[in-house]
Structures are given as structure tokens and as C-alpha cells.
PLY file of the C-alpha trace (Angstrom):
ply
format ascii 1.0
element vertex 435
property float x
property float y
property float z
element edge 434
property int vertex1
property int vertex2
end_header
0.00 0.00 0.00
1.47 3.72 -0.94
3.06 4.94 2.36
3.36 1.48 3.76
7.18 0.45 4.85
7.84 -3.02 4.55
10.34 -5.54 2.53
9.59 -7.11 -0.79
11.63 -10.62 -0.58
11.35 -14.01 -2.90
9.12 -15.97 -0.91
11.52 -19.04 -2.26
14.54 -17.84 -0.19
12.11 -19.10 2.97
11.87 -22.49 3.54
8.57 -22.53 5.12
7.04 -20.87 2.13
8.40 -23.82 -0.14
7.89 -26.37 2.30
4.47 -24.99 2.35
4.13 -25.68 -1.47
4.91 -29.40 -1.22
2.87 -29.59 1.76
-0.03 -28.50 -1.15
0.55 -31.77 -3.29
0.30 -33.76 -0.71
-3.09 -32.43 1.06
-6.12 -31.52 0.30
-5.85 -28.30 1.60
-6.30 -25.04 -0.78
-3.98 -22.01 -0.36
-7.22 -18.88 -0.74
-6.08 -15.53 -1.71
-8.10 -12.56 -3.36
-8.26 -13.62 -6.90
-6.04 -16.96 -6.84
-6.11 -19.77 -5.29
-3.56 -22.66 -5.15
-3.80 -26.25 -5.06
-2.07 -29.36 -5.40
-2.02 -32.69 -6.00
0.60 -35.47 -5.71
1.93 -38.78 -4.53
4.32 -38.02 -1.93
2.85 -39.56 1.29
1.62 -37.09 4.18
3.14 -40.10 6.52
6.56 -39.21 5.46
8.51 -36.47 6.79
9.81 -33.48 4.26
13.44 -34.11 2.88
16.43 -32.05 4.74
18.13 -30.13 3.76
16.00 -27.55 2.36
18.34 -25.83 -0.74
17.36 -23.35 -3.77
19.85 -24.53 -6.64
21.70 -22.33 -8.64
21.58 -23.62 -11.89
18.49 -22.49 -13.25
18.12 -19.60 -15.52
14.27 -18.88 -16.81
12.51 -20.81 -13.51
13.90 -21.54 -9.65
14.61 -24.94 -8.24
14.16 -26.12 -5.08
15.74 -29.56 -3.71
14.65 -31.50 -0.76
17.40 -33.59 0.64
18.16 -35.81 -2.47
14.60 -37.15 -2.92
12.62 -34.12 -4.21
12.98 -31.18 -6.56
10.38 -28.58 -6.86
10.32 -26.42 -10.05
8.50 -22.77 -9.71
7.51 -21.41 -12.76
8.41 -17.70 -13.22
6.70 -16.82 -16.29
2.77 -18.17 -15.69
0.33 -18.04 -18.80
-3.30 -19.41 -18.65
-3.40 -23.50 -19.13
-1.10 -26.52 -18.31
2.28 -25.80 -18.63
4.03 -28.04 -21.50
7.04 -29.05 -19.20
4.09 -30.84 -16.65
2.49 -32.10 -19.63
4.81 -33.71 -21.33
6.79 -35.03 -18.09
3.26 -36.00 -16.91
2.67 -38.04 -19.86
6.02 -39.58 -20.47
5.85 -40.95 -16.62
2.71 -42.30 -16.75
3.61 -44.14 -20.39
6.37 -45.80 -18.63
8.44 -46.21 -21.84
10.78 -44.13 -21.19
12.40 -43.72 -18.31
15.63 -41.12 -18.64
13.38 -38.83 -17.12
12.92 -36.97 -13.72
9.57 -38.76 -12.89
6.95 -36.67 -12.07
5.68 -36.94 -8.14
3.39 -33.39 -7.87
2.31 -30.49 -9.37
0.84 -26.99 -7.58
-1.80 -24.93 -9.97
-3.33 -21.58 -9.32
-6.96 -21.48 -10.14
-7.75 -17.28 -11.58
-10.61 -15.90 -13.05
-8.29 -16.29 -16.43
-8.33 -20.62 -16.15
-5.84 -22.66 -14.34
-2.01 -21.73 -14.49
0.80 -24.24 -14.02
2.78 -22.94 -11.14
5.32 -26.06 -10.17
6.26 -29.17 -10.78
7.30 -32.01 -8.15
9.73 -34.58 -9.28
11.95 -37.07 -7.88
15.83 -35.75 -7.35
18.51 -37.32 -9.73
21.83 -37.62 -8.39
24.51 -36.00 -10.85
27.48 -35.10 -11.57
26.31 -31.35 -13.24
24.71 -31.24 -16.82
25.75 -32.37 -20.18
27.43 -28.84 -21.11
29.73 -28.40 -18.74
30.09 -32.28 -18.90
31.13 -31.77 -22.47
32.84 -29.03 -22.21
35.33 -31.30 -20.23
35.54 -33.27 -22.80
36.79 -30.50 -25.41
39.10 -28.98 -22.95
41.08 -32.96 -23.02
40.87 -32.91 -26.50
42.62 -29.54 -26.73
45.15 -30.49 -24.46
45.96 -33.84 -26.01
45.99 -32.09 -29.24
48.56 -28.93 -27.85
50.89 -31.97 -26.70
50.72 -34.11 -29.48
53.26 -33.84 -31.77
52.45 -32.91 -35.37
54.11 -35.45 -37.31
51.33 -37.86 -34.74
48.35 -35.49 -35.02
47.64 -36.59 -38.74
44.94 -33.73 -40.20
42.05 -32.80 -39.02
40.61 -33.70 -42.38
38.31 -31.75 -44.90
34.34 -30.22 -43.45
31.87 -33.12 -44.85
28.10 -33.65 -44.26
27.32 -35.17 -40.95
25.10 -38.17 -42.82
28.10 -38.38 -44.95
30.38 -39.28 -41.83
27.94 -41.33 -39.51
29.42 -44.89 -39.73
33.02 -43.67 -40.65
36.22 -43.58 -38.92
38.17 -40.46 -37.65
41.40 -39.96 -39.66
44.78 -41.73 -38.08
46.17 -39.73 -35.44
42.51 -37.45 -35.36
40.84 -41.28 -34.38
42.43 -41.06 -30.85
42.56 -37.74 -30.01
38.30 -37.87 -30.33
37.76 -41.48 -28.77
36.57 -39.98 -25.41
33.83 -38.17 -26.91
32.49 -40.21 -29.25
31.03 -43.39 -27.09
28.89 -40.64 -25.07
28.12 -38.71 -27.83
26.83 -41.99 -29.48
24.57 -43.12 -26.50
22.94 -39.53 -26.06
21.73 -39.98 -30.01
20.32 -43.46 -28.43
18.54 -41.82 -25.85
17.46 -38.83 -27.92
16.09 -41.42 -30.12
14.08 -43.44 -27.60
12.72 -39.96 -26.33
10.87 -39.27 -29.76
9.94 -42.81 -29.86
7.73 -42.30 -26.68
6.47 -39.30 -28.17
5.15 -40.48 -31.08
3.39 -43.74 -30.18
0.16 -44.12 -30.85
-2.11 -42.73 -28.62
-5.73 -41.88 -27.55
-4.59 -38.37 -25.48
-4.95 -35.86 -29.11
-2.63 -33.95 -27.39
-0.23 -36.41 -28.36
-1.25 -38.04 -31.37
1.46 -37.93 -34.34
0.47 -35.61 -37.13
2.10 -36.54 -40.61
3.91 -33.80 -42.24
1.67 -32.21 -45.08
2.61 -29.78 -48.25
0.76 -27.64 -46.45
2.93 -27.71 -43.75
6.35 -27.70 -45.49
5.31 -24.27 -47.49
4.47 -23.21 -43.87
7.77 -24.29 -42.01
9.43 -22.81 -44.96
7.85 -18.93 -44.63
8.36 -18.75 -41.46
12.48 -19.99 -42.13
12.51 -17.73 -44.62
11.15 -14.29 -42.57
13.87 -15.44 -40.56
16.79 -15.46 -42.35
15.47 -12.01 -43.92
15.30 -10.53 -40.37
18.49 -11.67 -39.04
20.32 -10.96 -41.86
18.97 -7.43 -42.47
20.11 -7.06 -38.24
23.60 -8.17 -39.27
23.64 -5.30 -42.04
22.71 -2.85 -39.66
25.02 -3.94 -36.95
28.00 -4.51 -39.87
29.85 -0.90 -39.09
29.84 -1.54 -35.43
31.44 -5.04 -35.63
35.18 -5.86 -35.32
37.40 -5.93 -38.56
37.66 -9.23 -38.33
34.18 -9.92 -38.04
33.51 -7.90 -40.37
34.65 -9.53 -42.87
32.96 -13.06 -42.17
29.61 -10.92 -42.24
30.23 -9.77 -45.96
31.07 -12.94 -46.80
27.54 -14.17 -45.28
25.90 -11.75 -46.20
26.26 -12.35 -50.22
25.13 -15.71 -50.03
21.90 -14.87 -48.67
20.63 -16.37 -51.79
22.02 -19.48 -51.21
20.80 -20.03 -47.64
17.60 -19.20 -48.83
17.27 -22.20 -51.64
18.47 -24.46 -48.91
15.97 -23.73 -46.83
13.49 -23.93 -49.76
13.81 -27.18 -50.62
11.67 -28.53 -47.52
8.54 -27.08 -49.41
9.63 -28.23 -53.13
8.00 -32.19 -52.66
5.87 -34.41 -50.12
8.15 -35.60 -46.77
6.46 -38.55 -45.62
6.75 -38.45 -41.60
5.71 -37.60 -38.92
5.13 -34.75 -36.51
4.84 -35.32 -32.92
5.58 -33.81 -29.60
8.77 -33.31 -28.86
11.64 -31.38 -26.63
11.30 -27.68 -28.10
14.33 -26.53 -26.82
17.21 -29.04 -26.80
20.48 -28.83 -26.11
23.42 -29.79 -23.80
22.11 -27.86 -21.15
18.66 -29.63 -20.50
20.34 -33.02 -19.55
21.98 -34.07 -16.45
24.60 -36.52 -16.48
24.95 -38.87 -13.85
28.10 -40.27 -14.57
27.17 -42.86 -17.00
23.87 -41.99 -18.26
21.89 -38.78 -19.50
18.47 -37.76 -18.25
16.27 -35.89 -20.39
14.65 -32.36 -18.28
12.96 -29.05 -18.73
10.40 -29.43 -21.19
9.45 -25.81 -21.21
10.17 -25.30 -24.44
11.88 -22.17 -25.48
9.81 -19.99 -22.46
9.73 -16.89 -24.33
7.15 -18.61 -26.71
3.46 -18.40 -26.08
2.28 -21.90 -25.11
0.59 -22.63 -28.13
3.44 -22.40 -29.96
5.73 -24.67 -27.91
2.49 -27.11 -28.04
2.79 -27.36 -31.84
3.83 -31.16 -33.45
7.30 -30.90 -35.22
9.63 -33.20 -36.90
11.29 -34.73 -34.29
14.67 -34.11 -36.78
14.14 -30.05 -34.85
15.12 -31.33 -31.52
18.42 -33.30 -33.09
19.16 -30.07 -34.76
19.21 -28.08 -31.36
21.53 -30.73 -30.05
24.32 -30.77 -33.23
24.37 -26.59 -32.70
24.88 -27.50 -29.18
27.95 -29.83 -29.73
29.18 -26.94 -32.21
28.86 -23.99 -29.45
30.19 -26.61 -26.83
33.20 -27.26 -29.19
33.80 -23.49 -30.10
33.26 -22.12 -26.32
35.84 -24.76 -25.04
38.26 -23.07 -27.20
37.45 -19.57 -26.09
37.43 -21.02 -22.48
41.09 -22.52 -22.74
42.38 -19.01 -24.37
40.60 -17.53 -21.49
42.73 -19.84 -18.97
45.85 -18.79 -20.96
46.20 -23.03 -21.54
46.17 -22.13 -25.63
48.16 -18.98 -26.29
46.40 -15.49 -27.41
48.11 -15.24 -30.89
45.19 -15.02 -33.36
47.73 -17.10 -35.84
47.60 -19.95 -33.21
44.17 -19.56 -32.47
42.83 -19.78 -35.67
45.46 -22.74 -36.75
43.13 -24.47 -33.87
39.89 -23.63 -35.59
40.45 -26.51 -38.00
40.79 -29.09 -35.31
38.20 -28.15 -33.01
35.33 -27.96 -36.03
36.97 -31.57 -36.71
36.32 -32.42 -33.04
32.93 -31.10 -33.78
31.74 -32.95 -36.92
32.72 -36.48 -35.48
30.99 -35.73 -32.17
28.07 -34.78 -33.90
27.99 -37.52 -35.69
28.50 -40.20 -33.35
25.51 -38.47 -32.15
23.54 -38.68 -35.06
24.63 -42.13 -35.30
23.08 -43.35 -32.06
20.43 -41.58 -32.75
19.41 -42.87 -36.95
20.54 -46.86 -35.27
17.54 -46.09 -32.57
14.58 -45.06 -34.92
15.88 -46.53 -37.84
12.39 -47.42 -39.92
10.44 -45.52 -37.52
7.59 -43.81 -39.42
9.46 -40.24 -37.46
11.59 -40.01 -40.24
11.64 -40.04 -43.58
12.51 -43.14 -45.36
13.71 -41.45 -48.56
17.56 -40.12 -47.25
17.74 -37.24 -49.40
14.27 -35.98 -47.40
16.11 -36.82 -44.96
19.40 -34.82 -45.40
16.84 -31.62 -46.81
14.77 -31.86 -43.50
17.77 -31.97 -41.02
20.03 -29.25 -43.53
16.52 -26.67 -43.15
16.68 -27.25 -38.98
20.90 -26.99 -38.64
20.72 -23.87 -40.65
17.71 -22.58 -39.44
18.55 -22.63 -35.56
22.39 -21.39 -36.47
20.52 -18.41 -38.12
18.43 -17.51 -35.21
21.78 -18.13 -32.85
23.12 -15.46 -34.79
20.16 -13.30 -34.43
20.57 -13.61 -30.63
24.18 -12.97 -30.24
24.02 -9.87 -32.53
21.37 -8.41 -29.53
23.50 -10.02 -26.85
26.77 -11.21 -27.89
28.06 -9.63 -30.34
31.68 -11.06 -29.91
30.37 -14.31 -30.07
28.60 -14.16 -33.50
31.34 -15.73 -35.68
30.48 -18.69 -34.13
26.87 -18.98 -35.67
28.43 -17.28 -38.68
30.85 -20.81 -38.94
27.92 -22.85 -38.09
25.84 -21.63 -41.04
29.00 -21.93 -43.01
29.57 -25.59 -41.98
25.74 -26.71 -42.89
25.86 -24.95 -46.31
29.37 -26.93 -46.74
0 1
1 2
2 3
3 4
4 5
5 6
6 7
7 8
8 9
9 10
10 11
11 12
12 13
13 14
14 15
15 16
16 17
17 18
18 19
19 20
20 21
21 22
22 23
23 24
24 25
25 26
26 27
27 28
28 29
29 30
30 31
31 32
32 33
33 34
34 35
35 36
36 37
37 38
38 39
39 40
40 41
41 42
42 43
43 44
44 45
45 46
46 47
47 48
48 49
49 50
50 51
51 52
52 53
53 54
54 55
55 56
56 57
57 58
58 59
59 60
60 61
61 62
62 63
63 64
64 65
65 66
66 67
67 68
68 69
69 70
70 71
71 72
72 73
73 74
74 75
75 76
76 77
77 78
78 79
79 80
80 81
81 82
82 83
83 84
84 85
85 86
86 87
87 88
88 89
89 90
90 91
91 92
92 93
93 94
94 95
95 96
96 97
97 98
98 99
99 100
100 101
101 102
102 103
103 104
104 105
105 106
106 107
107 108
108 109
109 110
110 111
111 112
112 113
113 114
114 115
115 116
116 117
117 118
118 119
119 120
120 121
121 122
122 123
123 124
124 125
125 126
126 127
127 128
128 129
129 130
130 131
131 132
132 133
133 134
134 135
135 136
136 137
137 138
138 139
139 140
140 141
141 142
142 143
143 144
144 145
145 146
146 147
147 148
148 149
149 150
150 151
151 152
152 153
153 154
154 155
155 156
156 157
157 158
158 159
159 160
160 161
161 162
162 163
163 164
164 165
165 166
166 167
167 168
168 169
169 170
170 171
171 172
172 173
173 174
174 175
175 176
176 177
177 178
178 179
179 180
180 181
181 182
182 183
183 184
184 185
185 186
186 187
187 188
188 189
189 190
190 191
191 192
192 193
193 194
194 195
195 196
196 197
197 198
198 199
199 200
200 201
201 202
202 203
203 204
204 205
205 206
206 207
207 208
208 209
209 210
210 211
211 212
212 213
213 214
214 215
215 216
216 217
217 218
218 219
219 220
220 221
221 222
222 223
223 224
224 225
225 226
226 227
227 228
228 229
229 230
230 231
231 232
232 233
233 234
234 235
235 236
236 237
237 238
238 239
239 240
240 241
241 242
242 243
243 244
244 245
245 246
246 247
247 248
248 249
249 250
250 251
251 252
252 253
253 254
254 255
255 256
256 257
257 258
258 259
259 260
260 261
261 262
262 263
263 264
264 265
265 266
266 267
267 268
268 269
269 270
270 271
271 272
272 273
273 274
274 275
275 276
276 277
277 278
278 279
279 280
280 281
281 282
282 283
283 284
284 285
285 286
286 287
287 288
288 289
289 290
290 291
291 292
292 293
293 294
294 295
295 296
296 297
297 298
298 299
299 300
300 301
301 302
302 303
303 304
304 305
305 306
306 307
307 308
308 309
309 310
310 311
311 312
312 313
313 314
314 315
315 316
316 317
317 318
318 319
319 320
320 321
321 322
322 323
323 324
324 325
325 326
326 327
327 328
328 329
329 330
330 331
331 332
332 333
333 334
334 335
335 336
336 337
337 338
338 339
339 340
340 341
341 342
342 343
343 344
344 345
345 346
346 347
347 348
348 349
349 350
350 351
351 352
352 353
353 354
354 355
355 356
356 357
357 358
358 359
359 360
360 361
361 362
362 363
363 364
364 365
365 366
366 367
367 368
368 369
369 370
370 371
371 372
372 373
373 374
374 375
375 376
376 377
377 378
378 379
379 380
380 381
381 382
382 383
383 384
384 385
385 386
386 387
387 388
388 389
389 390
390 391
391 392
392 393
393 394
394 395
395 396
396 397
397 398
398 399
399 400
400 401
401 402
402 403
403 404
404 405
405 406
406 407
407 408
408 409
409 410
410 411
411 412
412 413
413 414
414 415
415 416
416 417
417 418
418 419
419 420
420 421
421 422
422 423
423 424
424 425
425 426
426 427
427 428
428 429
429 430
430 431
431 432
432 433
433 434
């Protein structure tokens, strides 16, 4: 009230307000305010005490999580929009389908009832021991391979070999001397693609819930998906000709060099809408990438299926191709590969020169495209026939070219607003999928 002294706190940093909100899924008893209520539901029995320690984690960025000893994580919404939010939904479903299982399963949820509908406001699941997520996870990984690499010597390193389509390497071998400097990436690289796999398979089982039901792709569709890449090439692009003068030299000249084959990305992209794609569209992540897994040391679990939250939740409802989810991941092993670079020049472990740096550039993108493809490996041996995909390969190679190039497109769009120093790294990623 105006006049009133008082302090406005996160009710979240007190324990008794979130032990309060895991009390609600596990009672009957409504929390009654003016114009919202809150209630819960849940199975985790009223007989059992609440887990200790009581901690907010750190290592969320667009909600807050809460764990309860190791048994219990509660997940508080911070943007709240009208109807079921899609990470309950789809966590919801996948736990009750029981297929599969690289999941947090769900144990609770807490919804405010408003005179606007229902509104998602957290989500009770069981606590997976980890060892921290699959970036930083990865990001290990790069930071050995650099090493090994700066103390190999180069009469063992053999070459780092020539940029080649990632369907075009999936079953191949790493060059000699490259083979063992990648080995510790690839097996875990290879079961994430089997896991990613399984994931999609859940989704897209038949089902009764029409919130789930595969949709196939139609024409329709494909012209659809192809506008919308399309008005988003145009935008991004026209950003990076506004934003040209204010760049560094050096990047610069990468931008000119992208921005006269606008022409070309654009008949790439085009292709999706020039002939039928039989497959499917189902449910699936929304907003995938090395970040939104947790490895526990010799596994992955799948979490946080949000979507991208910025999105209205009809949009990050929408059936896709499943092929938009491995997309997110690949640009995710790219950035991963990239940032581990910047990170070691950062530590001062790989000199400053800009001649050394970019002599690295070659072996890291190599690092990238048989990581990525070990992925994509796992991930065609899981689903291979599945009616997910298309069974003609060169749909195949047009449908997952349109999603790489797409997403490295709209990474560029962001780190123009955010990042600007950080751009040539979408700019090489749109490079390598036009390659």
C-alpha cells in the first residue's frame, strides 16, 4: 500500500514458504487468496517427513529450483500463462507411459486457479543424483581434446581432415592420429543420439490423449515451415547489415562474406517445401540442447520441457519433426566445441596469438563434426524405420540441412542483440551446414 514500509523478498529464499508448497501436493488443503487460489495434488505420502536439507539450486536460468534432501525437486515457474504448462504435460505423460524412463519422474504439481483458467505454477519430481549437466560435462571433454591435441606432436596429429556432411560421416572412422585424439567423446556422444532417439519414440506412439497423437507432415505444412524460415533469415540478416559498421574488422569480414550468399541459404531452406516428406510430426523437446540433460556419470536424463519460455504456449504445443530437436543438439555440440576453445584461451592453456588460435579452428570444427555424428549415429541406429523419419535419405538430409541452418541463423540473431563477440560462431555454423 502507498506509504506502507515493509520488505519485498522471494518468498523461495524461505523455507517454510516452499515447504508450504509441497505440503499442497500432498493435502487436500487449498492455499485462498483474493483472486487466486492454489492447489495441489501429488503422490508423496503425508506419513513421510519433508526431505532435509531444504536448498534453492543455482543452476536455473528462466525458472527456480528447489531440492529437498536428495529425494525431491520442486520447479517454480516464473513466467505463468493461462493453461497446463508443457514441461508438466509432457513429463506427466512420459511418466505415466512408462516407456521411457531417462526422465525426472513426475511426483506433484501446484496450480493456481484465476478468473483467467488454471495456471501451471510447479512441478514435483523425484531428485537425480549428478554429476552437473551435459554442457559443462562436455565441455570437459573438449578442454582434453585440446590439451591432447597442444601436446601431441604434429608429425602424430595426422589432419584434421576436410568439413563433410554429418550423414556423410555417420558410420566412418576419424582420420589416423585425429581417431584417438576424439575417442573420449564419441562413445557418449553416441549413446545420447540413443537416448534422444528413444525420447521421440515415446512421443510419437500411438495414442488416444490428441494432445499427443502424431500428425504426418503435409505440403501444407512444409510451405508453412518454410515462410516462417525464410522471414527469418530475412530478419536476421537485415540485423547483421545494420550492426556490420559496429562489428570488429575481423568480423567484419565473415559478415560480408555471409551476407552475399543470402541467396544461397535461402534455396536451402526452400527445398523442404519443393516435394511431399512422408513423416511424422509429434511432440517433442522444443528446446534441446546440452544444457537440459543431467549426467549422472554414465547416463543422461532428459529435463525441462518448457520449451523455449519466451514462446506463447501454443506455440511450444505445436507437433514438429522430431529431426528439430536433433538439430538443437548438433548446434549444441558446435557452441560446446567453439566455447571450449574460447574457455582454454581464457585460462591462458592455448596462447592469445590469433595465428595460433585460428590454426586451432580446423581441429576443433573436426572435433565437432565427429561428435556430432557419433551423435547422429546413435540416434538414426535407434529409430531406424520408424515412421518419425523419412525413409527417402535425401528428405532426410533436406529436412535436417533446413533445422541446422535454421537454428544457427536464429543463434546469430541472438548474439548480434546479446553477444556480439560471439557471432562468428553462428556465422561458422551456417557456413559448416551450407558446406
Amino acid at each position: 500500500t502507498e506509504g506502507t514500509a515493509g520488505i519485498l523478498a522471494d518468498a523461495v529464499a524461505d523455507d517454510e514458504a516452499v515447504r508450504t508448497l509441497l505440503e499442497l501436493t500432498r493435502t487436500r488443503r487449498r492455499l485462498k487468496g483474493t483472486t487466486v487460489e492454489l492447489r495441489g495434488r501429488g503422490d508423496f505420502p503425508r506419513t513421510r517427513p519433508i526431505p532435509e536439507p531444504v536448498r534453492v539450486l543455482t543452476i536455473e536460468q528462466s525458472n527456480t529450483s528447489v531440492a529437498f534432501g536428495e529425494e525431491l525437486i520442486l520447479k517454480i515457474y516464473r513466467r505463468l500463462e493461462a493453461g497446463e504448462n508443457p514441461d508438466i504435460e509432457i513429463n506427466r505423460y512420459l511418466t505415466e507411459q512408462g516407456e521411457f524412463r531417462h526422465i525426472a519422474p513426475v511426483r506433484g504439481t501446484v496450480t493456481a486457479t484465476t478468473p483467467d483458467g488454471p495456471v501451471s505454477v510447479a512441478l514435483l519430481s523425484e531428485f537425480i543424483v549428478n554429476q552437473g549437466d551435459a554442457w559443462e560435462y562436455t565441455l570437459g571433454l573438449v578442454g582434453n581434446f585440446l590439451d591432447n591435441l597442444t601436446t601431441t606432436l604434429e608429425s602424430e596429429r595426422g589432419t584434421p581432415g576436410r568439413i563433410r556432411h554429418l550423414l556423410d560421416v555417420v558410420g566412418s572412422t576419424p582420420p589416423p592420429g585425429l581417431a584417438d585424439l576424439v575417442s573420449m567423446s564419441l562413445p557418449s556422444a553416441d549413446l545420447l543420439g540413443q537416448r534422444t532417439g528413444e525420447l521421440h519414440l515415446a512421443l510419437a506412439r500411438p495414442t488416444e490423449d490428441e494432445s499427443f497423437t502424431p500428425l504426418p507432415m503435409s505440403t501444407l505444412y512444409q510451405r508453412s515451415l518454410y515462410q516462417g524460415m525464410r522471414t527469418n533469415v530475412r530478419q536476421t540478416l537485415a540485423l547483421l547489415r545494420r550492426n556490420r559498421s559496429s562489428l570488429d574488422p575481423e568480423i567484419r569480414d565473415r559478415a560480408d562474406e555471409l551476407l552475399v550468399r543470402e541467396g544461397e541459404i535461402l534455396e536451402r531452406l526452400r527445398r523442404v517445401s519443393s516435394g511431399r516428406i512422408e513423416a511424422l510430426r509429434t511432440r517433442i523437446h522444443g528446446d534441446y540442447h546440452l544444457g537440459q540433460l543431467l549426467f549422472t556419470g554414465n547416463d543422461f536424463v532428459v529435463i525441462d520441457f518448457e520449451g523455449e519460455p519466451q514462446r506463447p504456449r501454443s506455440e511450444r504445443r505445436i507437433k514438429r519433426s522430431p529431426l528439430r530437436d536433433v538439430a538443437g543438439m548438433i548446434r549444441s555440440y558446435h557452441y560446446a566445441a567453439r566455447s571450449g576453445l574460447i574457455q582454454r584461451v581464457e585460462e591462458g592453456v592455448v596462447g592469445r596469438d590469433p595465428e595460433a588460435i585460428a590454426a586451432l579452428e580446423p581441429w576443433v570444427d573436426a572435433w565437432f563434426q565427429w561428435t556430432a555424428a557419433s551423435f547422429l549415429g546413435g540416434y538414426l541406429r535407434v529409430t531406424e524405420g520408424a515412421p518419425i523419419l523419412p525413409p527417402n535419405e535425401e528428405h532426410l538430409r533436406i529436412l535436417l540441412d533446413a533445422y541446422l541452418i535454421e537454428k544457427a541463423v536464429y543463434e546469430l540473431g541472438y548474439e548480434l542483440n546479446n553477444r556480439p563477440g560471439w557471432a562468428p560462431i553462428a556465422m561458422a555454423g551456417i557456413e559448416f551446414h551450407l558446406a
